[in-house]
N, C-alpha and C positions, 0 to 999 in steps of 0.2 A: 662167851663166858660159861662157865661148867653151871648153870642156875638146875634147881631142881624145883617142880611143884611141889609145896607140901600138905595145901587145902585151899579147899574151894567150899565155899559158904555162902547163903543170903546173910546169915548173922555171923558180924564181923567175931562176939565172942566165941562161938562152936570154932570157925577159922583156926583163934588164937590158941584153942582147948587142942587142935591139933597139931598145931609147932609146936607144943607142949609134950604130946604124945610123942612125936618124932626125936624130939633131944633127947626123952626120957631112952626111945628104942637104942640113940646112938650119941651116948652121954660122950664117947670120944672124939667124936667131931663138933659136934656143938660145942664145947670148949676151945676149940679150934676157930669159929666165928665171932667176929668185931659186928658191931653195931649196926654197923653201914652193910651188912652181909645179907639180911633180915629185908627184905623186900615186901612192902605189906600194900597190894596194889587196892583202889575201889572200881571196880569195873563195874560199867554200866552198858544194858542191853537196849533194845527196842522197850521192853515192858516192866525191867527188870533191873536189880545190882546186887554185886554180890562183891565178897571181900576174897582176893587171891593172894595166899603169899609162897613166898618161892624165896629159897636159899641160896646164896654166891658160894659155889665151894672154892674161891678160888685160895684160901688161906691152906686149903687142904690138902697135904699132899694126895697124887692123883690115885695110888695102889689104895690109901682109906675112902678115898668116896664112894658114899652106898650108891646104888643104882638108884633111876629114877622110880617110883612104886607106886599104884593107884591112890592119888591123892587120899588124904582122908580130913576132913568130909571132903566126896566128889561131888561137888556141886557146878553146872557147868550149863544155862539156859542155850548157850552157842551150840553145841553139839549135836543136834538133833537136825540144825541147818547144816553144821559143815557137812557132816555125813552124806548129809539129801544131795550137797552142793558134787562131793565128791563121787557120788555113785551114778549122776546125770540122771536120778529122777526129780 
């Protein structure tokens, strides 16, 4: 499925203040999304949670879908292991 991250948050509000940001940037495809498009996950770490939500562009046709962009907020406690995971130290 075409999903895009759009924020990564400890507090699910800053999250929500960024899918906000996001429609605001791309008021034509957001209009473009049904209800069930809007992915609002709670991920939970080792020590930690944070709220991730992520877009289905699939209503969209594919020449308007924006690329994927550094979330905003990036907020992301995994990251610091994938990396470690991925470079074998």
């Amino acid at each position: 499925m075409p999903l895009l991250i759009i924020a990564n948050s400890p507090n699910k509000d800053a999250a929500l203040a960024g899918l906000e940001k996001w429609k605001t940037k791309y008021p034509d495809v957001a209009k473009l999304l049904e209800i069930d498009d809007v992915l609002i996950d709670s991920m939970r770490g080792r020590s930690s949670t944070w709220t991730r939500i992520r877009v289905n562009l699939r209503h969209v046709p594919e020449a308007s879908r924006p690329p994927q962009e550094t979330p905003d907020p990036d907020y992301d406690p995994t990251r610091e292991w994938r990396n470690r995971n991925r470079t074998g130290s």
